[in-house]
C-alpha positions, 0 to 999 in steps of 0.5 A, a space after each residue: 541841361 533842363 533849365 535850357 530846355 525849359 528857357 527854350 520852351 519859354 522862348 517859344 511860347 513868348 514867340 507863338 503869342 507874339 504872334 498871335 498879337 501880330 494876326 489880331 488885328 489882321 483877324 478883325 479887318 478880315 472879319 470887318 470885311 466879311 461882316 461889312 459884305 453880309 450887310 451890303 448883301 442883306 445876309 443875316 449870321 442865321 441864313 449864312 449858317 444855313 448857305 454854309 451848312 453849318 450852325 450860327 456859333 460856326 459864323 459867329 466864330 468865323 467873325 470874331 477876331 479873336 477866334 481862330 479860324 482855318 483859311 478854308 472857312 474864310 475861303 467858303 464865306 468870302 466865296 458866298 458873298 463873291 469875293 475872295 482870300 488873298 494871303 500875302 507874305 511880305 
């Protein structure tokens, strides 16, 4: 009975980084999108940290794509720069 558990623990784990592997690339369009928006608007990591109330390492997470980020937060920085999150389940 533990070896099953214990298959069953690794099945989910090989699963979870499967995804993660999938959200990787989604994670580094969106962080392109956002990057690409804060230059068409002048808008350096420092005064976005400071429009978010938040520090410069908090941006620099929220742009790097292999950083994990809530959707809260991406909400807040596509809203500064007047745009917005779409989540789509296909």
């Amino acid at each position: 009975m533990k070896k099953k558990g214990v298959d069953s623990r690794i099945k989910a784990a090989l699963r979870e980084e499967a995804a993660r592997g999938l959200a990787r690339p989604i994670k580094k369009k969106v962080a392109g999108q956002l990057a690409t928006a804060m230059a068409r608007r002048k808008i350096s990591k420092s005064q976005m940290a400071d429009l978010l109330k938040t520090s410069r390492s908090q941006v620099d997470r929220i742009l790097d794509a292999k950083s994990d980020v809530t959707l809260s937060s991406l909400q807040r920085v596509a809203a500064l720069l007047g745009r917005r999150v779409v989540v789509q389940l296909v």
